[in-house]
PDB file with SEQRES, HELIX, SHEET and CRYST1 records, atoms N, CA, C and O in Angstrom:
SEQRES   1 A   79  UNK UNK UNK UNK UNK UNK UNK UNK UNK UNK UNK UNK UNK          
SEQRES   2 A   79  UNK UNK UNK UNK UNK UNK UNK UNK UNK UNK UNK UNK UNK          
SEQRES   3 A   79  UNK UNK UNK UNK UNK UNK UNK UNK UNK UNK UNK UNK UNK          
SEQRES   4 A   79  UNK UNK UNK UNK UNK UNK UNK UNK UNK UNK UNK UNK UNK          
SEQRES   5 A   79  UNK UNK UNK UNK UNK UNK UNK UNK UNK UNK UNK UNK UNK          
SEQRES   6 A   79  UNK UNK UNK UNK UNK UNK UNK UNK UNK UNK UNK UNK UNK          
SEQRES   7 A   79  UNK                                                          
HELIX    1 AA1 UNK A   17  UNK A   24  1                                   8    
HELIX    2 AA2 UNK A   29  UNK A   55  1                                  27    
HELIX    3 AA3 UNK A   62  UNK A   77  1                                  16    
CRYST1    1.000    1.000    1.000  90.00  90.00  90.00 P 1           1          
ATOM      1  N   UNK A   1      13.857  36.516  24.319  1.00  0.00           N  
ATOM      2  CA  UNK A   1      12.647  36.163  23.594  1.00  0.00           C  
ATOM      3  C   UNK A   1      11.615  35.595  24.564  1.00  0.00           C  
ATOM      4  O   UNK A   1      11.955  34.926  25.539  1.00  0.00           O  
ATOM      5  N   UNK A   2      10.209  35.910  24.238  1.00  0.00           N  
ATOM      6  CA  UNK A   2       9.592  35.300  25.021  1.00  0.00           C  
ATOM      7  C   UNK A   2       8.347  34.023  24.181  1.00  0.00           C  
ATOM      8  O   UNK A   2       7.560  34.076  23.236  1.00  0.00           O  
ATOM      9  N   UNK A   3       8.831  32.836  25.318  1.00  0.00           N  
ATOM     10  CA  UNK A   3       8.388  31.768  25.148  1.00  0.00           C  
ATOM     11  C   UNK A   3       7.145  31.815  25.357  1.00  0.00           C  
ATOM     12  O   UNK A   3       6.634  32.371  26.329  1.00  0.00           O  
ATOM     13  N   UNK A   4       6.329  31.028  24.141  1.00  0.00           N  
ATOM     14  CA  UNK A   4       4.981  30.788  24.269  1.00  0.00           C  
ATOM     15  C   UNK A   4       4.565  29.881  24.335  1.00  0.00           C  
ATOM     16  O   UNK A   4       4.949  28.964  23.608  1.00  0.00           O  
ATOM     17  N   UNK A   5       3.289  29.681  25.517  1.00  0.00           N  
ATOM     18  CA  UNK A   5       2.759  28.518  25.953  1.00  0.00           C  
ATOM     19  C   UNK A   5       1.360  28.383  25.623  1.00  0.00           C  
ATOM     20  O   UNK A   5       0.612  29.342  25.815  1.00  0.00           O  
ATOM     21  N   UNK A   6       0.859  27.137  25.077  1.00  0.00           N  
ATOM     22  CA  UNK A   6      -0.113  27.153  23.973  1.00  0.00           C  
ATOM     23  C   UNK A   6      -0.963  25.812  24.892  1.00  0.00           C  
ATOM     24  O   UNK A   6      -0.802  24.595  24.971  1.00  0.00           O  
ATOM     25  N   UNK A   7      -1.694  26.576  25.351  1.00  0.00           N  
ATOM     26  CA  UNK A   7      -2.691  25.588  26.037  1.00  0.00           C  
ATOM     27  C   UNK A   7      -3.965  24.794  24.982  1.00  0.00           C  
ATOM     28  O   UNK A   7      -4.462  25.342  23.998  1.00  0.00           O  
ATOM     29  N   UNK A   8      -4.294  23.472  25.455  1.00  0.00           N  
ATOM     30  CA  UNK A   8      -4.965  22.649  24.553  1.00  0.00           C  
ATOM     31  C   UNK A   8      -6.906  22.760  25.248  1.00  0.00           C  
ATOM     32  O   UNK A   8      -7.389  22.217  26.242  1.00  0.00           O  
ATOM     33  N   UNK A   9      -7.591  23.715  24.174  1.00  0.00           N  
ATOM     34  CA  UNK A   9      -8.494  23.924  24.023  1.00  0.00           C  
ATOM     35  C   UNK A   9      -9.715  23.193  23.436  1.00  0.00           C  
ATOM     36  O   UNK A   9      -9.726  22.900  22.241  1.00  0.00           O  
ATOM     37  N   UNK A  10     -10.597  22.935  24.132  1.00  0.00           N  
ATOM     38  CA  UNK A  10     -12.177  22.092  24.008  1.00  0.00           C  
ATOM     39  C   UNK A  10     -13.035  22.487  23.801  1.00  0.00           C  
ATOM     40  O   UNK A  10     -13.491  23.451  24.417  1.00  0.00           O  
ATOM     41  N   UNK A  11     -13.657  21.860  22.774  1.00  0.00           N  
ATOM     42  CA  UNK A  11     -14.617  23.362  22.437  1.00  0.00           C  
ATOM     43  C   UNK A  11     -15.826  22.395  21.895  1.00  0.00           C  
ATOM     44  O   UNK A  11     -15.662  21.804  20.827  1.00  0.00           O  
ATOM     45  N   UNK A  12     -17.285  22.206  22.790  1.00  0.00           N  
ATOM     46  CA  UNK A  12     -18.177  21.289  22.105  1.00  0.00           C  
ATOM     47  C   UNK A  12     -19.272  21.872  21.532  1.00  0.00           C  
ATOM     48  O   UNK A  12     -19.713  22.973  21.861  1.00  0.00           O  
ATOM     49  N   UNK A  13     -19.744  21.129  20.643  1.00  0.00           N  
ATOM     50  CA  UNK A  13     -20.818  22.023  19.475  1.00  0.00           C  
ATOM     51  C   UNK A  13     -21.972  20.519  19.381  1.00  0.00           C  
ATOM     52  O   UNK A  13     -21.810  19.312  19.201  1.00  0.00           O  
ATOM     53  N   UNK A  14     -23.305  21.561  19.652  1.00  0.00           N  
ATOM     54  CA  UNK A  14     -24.455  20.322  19.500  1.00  0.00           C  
ATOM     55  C   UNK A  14     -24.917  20.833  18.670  1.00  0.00           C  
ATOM     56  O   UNK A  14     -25.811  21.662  18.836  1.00  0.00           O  
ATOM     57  N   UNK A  15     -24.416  20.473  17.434  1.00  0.00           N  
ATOM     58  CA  UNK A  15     -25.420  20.574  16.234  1.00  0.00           C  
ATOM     59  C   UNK A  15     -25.623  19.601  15.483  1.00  0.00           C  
ATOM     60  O   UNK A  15     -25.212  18.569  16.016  1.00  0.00           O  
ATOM     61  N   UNK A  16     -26.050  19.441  14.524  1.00  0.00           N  
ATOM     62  CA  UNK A  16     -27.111  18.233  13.757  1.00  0.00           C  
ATOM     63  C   UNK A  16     -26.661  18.046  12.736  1.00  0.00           C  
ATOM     64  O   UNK A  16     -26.354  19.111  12.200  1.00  0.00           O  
ATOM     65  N   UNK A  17     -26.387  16.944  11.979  1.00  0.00           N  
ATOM     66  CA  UNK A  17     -25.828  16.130  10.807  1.00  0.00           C  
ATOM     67  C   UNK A  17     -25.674  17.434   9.305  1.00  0.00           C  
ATOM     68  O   UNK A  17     -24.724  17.809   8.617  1.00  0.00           O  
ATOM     69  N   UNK A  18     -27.062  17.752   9.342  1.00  0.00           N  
ATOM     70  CA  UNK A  18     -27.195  18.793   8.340  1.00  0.00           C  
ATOM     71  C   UNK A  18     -26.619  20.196   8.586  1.00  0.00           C  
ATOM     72  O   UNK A  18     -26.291  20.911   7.640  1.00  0.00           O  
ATOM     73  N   UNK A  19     -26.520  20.508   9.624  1.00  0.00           N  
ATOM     74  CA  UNK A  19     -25.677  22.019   9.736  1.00  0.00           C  
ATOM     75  C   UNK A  19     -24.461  21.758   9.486  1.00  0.00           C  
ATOM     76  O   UNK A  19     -23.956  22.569   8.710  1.00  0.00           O  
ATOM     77  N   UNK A  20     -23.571  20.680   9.953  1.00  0.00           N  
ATOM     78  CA  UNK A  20     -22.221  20.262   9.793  1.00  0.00           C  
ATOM     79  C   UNK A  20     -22.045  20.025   8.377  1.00  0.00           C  
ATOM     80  O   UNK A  20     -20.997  20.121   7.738  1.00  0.00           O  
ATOM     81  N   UNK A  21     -23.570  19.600   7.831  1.00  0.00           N  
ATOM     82  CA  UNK A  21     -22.508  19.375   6.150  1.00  0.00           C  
ATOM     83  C   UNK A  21     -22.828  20.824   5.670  1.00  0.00           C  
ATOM     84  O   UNK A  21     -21.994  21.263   4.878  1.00  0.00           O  
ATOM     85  N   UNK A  22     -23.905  21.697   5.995  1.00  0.00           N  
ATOM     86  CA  UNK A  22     -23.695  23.039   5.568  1.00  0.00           C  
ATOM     87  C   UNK A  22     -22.159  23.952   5.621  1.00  0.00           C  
ATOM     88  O   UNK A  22     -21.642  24.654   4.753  1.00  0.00           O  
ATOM     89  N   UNK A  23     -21.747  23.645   6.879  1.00  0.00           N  
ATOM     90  CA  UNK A  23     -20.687  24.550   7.487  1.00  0.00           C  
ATOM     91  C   UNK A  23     -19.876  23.782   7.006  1.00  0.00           C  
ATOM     92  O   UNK A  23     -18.874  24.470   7.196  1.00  0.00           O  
ATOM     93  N   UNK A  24     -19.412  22.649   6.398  1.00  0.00           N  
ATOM     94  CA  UNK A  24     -18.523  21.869   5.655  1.00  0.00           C  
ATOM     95  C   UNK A  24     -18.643  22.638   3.917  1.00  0.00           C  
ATOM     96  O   UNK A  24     -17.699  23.268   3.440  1.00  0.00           O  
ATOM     97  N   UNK A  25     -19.958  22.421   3.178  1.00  0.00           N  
ATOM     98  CA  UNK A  25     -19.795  22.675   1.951  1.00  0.00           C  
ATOM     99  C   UNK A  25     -19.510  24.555   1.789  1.00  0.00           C  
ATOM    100  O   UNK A  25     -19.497  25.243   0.768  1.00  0.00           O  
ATOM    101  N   UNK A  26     -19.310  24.949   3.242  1.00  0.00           N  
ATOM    102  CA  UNK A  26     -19.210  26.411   3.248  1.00  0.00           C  
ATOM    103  C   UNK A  26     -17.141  26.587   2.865  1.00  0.00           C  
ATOM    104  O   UNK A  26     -16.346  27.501   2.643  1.00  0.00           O  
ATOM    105  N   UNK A  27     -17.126  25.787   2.934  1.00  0.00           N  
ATOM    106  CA  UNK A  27     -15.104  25.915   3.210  1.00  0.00           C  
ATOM    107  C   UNK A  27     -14.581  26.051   2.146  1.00  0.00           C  
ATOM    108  O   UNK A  27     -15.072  25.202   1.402  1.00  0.00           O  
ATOM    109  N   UNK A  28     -13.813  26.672   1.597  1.00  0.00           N  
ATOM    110  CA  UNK A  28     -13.321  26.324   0.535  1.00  0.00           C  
ATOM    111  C   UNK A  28     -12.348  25.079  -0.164  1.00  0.00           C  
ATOM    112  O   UNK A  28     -11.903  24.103   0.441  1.00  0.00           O  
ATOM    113  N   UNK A  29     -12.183  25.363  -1.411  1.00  0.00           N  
ATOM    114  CA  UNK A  29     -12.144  23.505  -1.934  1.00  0.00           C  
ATOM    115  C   UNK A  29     -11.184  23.269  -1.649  1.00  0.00           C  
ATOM    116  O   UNK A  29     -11.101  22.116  -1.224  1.00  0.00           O  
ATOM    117  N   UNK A  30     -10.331  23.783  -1.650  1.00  0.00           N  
ATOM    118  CA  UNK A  30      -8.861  23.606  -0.881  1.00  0.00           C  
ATOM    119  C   UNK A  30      -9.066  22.762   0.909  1.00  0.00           C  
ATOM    120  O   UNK A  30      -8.475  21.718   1.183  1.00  0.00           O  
ATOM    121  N   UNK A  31      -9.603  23.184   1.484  1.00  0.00           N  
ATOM    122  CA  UNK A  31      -9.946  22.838   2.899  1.00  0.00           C  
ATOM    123  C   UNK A  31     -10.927  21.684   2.957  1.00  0.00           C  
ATOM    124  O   UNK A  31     -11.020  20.954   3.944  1.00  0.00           O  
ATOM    125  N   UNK A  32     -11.701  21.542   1.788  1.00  0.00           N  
ATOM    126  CA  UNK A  32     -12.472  20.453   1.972  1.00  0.00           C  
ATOM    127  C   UNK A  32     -11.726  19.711   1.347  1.00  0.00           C  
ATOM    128  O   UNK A  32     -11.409  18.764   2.066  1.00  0.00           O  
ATOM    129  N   UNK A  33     -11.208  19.649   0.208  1.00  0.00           N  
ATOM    130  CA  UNK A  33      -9.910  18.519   0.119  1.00  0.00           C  
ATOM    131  C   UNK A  33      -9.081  18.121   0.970  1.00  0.00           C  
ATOM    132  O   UNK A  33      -8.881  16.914   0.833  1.00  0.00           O  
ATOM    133  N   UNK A  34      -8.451  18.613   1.861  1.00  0.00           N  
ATOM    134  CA  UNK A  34      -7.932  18.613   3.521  1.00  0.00           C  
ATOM    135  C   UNK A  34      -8.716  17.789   4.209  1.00  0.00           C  
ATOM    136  O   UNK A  34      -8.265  16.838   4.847  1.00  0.00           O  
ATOM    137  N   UNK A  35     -10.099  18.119   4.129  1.00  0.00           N  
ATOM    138  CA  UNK A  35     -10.530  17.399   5.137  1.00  0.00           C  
ATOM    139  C   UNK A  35     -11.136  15.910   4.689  1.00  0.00           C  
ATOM    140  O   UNK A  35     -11.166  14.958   5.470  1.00  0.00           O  
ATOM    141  N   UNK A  36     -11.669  15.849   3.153  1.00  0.00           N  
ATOM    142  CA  UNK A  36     -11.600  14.773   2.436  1.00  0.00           C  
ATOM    143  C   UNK A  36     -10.507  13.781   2.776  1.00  0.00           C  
ATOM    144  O   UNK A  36     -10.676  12.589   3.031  1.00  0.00           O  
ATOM    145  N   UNK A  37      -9.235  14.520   2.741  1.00  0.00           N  
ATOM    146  CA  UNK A  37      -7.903  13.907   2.802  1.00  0.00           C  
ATOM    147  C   UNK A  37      -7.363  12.915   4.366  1.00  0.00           C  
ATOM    148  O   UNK A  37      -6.609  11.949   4.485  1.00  0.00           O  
ATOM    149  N   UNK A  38      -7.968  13.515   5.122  1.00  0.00           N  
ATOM    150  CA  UNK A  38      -7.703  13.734   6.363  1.00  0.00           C  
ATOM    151  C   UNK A  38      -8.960  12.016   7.067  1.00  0.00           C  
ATOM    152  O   UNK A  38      -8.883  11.061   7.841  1.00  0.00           O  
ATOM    153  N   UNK A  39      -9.848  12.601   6.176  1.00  0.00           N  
ATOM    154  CA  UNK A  39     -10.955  11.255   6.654  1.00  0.00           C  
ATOM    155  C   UNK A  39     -10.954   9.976   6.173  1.00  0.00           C  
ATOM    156  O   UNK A  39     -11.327   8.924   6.691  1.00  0.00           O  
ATOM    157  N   UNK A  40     -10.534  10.194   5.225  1.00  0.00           N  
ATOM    158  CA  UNK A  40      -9.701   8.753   4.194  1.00  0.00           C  
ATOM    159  C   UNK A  40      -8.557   8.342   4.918  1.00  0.00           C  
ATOM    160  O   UNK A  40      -8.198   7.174   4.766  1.00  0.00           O  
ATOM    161  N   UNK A  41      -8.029   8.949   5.543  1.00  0.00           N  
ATOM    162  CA  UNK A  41      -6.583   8.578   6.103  1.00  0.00           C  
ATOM    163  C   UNK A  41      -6.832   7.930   7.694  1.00  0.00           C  
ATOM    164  O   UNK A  41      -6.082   7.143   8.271  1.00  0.00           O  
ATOM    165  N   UNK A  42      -7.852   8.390   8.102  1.00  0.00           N  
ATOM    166  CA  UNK A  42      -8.521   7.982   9.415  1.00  0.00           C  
ATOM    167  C   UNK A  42      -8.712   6.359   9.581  1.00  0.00           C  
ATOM    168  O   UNK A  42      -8.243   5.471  10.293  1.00  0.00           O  
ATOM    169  N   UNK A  43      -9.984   6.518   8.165  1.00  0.00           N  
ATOM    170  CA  UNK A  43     -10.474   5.676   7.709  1.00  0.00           C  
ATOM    171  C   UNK A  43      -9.808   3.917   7.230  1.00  0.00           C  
ATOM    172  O   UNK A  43     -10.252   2.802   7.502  1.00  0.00           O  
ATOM    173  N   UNK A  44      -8.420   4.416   6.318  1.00  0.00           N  
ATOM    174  CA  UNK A  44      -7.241   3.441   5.833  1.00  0.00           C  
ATOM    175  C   UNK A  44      -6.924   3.110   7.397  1.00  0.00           C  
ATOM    176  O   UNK A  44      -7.300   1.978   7.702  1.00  0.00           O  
ATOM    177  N   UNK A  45      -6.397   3.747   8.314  1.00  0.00           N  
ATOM    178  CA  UNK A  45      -5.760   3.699   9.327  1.00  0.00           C  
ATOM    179  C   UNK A  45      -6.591   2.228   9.865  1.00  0.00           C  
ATOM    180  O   UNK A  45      -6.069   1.159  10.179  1.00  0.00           O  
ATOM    181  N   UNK A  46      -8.135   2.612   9.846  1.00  0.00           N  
ATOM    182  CA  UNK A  46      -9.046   1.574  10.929  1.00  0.00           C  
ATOM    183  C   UNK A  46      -8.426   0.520   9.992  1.00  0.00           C  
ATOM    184  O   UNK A  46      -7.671  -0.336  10.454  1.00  0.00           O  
ATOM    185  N   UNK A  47      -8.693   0.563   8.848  1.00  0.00           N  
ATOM    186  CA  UNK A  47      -8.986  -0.925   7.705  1.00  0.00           C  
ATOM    187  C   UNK A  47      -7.550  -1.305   7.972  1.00  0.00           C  
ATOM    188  O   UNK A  47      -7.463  -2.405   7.427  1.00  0.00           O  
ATOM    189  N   UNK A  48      -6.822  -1.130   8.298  1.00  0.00           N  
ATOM    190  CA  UNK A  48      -5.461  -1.839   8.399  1.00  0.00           C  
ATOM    191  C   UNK A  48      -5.243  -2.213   9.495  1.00  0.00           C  
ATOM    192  O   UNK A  48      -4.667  -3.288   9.667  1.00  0.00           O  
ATOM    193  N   UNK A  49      -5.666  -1.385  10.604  1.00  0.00           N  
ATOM    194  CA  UNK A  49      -5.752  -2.267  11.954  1.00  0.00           C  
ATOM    195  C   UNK A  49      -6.523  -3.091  12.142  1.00  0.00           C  
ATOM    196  O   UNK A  49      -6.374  -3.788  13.146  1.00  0.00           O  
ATOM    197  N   UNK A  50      -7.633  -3.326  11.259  1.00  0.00           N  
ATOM    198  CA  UNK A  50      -8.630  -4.171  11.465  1.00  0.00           C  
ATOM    199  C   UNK A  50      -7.775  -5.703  11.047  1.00  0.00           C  
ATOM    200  O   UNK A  50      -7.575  -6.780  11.609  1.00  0.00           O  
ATOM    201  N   UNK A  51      -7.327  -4.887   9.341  1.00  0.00           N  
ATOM    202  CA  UNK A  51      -6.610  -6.777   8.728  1.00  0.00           C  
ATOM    203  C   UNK A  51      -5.288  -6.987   9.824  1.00  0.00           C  
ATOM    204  O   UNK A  51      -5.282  -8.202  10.018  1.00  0.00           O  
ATOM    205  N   UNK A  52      -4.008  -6.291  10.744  1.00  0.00           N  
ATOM    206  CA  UNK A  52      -3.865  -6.715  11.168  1.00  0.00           C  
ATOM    207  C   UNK A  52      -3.839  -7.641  12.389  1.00  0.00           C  
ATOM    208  O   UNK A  52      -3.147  -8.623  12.661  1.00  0.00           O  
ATOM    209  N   UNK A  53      -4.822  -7.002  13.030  1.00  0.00           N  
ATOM    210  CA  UNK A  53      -6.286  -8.174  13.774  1.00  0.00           C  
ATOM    211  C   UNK A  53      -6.851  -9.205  13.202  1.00  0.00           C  
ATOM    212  O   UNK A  53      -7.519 -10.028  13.828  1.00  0.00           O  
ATOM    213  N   UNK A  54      -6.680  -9.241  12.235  1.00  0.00           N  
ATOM    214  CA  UNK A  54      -7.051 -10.625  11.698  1.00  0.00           C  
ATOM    215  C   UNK A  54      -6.186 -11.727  10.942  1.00  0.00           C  
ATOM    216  O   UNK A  54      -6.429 -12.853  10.509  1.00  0.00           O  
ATOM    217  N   UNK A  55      -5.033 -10.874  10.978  1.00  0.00           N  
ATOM    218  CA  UNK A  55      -4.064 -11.913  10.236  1.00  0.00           C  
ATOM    219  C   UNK A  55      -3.102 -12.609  11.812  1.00  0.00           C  
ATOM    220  O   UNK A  55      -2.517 -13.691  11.765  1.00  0.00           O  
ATOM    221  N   UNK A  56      -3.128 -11.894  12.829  1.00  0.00           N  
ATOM    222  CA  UNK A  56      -2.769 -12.339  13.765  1.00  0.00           C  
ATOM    223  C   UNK A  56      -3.934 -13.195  14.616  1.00  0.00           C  
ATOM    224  O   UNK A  56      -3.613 -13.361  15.793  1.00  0.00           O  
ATOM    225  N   UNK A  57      -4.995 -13.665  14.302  1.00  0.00           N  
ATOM    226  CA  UNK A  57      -5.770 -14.335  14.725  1.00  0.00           C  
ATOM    227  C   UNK A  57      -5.458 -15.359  14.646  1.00  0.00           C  
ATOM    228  O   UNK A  57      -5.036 -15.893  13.621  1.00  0.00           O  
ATOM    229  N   UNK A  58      -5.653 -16.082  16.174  1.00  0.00           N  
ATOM    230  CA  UNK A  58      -5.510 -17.904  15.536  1.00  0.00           C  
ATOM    231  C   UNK A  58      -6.387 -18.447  14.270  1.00  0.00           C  
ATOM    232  O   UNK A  58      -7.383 -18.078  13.646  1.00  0.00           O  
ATOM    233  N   UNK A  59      -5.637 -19.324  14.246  1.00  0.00           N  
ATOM    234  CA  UNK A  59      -6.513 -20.185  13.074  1.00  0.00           C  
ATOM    235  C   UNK A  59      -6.506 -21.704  13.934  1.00  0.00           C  
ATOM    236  O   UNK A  59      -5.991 -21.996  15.014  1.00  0.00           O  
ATOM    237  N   UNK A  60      -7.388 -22.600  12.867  1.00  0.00           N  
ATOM    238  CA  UNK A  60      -7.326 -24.144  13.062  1.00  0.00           C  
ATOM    239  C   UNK A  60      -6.643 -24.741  12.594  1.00  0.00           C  
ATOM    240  O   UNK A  60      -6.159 -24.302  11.551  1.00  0.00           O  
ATOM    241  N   UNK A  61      -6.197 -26.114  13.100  1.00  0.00           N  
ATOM    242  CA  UNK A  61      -5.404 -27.158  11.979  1.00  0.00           C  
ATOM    243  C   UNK A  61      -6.313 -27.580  11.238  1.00  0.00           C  
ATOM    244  O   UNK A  61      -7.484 -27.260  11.442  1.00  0.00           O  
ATOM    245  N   UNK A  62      -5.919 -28.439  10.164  1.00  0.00           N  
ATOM    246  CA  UNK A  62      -6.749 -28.983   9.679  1.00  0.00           C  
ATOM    247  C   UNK A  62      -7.270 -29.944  10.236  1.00  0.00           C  
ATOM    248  O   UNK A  62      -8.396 -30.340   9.934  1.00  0.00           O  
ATOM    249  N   UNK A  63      -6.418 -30.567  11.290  1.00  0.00           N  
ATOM    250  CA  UNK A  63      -6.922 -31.696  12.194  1.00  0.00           C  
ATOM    251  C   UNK A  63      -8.540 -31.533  13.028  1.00  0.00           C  
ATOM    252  O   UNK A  63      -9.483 -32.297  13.235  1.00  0.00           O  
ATOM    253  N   UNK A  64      -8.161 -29.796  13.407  1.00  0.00           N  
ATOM    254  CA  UNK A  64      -9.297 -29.143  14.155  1.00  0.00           C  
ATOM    255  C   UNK A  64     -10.556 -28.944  13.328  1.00  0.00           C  
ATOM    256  O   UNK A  64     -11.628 -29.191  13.882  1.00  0.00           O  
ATOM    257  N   UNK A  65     -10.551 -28.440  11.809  1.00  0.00           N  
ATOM    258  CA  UNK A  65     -11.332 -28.462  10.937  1.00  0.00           C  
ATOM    259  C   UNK A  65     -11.999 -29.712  11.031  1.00  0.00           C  
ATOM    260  O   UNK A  65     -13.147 -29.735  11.475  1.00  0.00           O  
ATOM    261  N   UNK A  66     -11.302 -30.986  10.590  1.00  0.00           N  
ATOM    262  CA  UNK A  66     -11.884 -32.269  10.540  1.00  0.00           C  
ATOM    263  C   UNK A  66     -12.832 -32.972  11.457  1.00  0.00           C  
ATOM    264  O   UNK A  66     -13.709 -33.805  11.224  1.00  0.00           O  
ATOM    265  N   UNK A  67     -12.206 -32.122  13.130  1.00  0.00           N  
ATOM    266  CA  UNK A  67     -12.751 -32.828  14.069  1.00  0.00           C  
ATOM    267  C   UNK A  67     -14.424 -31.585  14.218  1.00  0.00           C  
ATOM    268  O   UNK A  67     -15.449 -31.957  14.788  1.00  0.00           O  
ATOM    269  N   UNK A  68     -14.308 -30.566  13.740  1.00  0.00           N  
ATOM    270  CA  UNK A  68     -14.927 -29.797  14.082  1.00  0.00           C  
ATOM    271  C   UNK A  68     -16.316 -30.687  12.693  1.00  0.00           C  
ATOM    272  O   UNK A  68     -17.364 -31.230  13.042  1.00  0.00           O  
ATOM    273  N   UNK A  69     -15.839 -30.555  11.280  1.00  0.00           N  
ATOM    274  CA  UNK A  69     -17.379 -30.931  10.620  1.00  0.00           C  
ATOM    275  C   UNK A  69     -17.656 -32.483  11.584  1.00  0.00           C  
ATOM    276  O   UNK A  69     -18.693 -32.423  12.245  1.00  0.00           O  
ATOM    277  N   UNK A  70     -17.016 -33.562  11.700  1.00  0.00           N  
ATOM    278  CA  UNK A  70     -17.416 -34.676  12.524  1.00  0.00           C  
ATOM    279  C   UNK A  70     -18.423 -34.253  13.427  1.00  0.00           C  
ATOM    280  O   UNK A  70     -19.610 -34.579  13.426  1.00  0.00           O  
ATOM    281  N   UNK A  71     -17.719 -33.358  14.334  1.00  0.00           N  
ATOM    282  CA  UNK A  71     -19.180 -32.697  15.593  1.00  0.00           C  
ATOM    283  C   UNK A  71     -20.334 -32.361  15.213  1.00  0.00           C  
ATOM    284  O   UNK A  71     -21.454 -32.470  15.712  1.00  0.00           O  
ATOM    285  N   UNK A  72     -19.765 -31.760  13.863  1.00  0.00           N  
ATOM    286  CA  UNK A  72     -21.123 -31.127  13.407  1.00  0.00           C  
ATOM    287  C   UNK A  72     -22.753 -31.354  12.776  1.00  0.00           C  
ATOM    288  O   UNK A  72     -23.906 -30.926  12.731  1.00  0.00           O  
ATOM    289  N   UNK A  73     -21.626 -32.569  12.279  1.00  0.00           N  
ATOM    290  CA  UNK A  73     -22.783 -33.749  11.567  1.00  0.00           C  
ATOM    291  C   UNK A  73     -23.601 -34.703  12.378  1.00  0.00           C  
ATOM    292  O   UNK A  73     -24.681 -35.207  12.070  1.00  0.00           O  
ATOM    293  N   UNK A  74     -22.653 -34.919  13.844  1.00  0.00           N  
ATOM    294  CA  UNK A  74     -23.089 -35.566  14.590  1.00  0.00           C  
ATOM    295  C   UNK A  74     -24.413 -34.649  15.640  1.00  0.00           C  
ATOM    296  O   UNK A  74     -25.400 -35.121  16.204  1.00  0.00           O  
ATOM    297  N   UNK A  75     -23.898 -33.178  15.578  1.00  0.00           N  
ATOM    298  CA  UNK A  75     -25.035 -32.833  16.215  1.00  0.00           C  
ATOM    299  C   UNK A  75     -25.665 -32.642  15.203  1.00  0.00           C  
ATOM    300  O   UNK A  75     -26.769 -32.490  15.727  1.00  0.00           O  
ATOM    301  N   UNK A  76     -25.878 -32.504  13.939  1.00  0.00           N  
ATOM    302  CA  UNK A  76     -27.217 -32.575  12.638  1.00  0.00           C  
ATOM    303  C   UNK A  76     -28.012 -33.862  12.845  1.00  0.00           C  
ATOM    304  O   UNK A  76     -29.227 -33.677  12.920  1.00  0.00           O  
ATOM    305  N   UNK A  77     -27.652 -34.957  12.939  1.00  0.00           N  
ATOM    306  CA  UNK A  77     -27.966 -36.072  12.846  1.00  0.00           C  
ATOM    307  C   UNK A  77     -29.012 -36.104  14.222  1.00  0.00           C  
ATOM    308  O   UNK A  77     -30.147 -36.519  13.987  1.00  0.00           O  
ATOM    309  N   UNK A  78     -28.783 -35.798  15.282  1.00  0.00           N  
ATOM    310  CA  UNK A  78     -29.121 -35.929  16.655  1.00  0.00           C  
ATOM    311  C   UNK A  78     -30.201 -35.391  16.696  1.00  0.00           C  
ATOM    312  O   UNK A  78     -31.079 -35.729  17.489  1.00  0.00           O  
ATOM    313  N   UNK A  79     -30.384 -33.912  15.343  1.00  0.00           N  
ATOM    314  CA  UNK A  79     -31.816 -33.385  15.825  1.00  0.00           C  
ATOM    315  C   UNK A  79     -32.978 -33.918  15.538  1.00  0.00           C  
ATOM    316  O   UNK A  79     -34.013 -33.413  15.974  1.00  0.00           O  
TER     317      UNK A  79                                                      
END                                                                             
């Protein structure tokens, strides 16, 4: 049998916001559901890496909270 080797192809296109949604609403609904499908899933992907970036974020104590409005008032007061 002969083995096939499937090289990874680049292919760039300068066209403009509006031709792309032309050549999009050209597909059929099947394929634009695909690709509906496909951009939502992109999309979930960011929003979940985003919250777990933020749930692993430090936080303050409350000690730090406390000391932080103190500063704050003190630089209000100062202006």
């Amino acid at each position: 049998m002969h083995e096939r080797i499937f090289e990874a192809m680049e292919m760039k296109l300068d066209i403009g916001l509006a031709e792309l949604m032309r050549l999009i609403l050209q597909l059929p609904e099947e394929q634009r559901a695909k690709l509906q499908a496909w951009l939502s899933k992109d999309d979930k992907a960011r929003r979940k890496a985003l919250e777990e970036l933020l749930l692993k974020a430090p936080t303050i104590t409350d000690a730090q909270a406390k000391r932080y409005e103190e500063v704050r008032k003190a630089i209000d007061a100062w202006r």
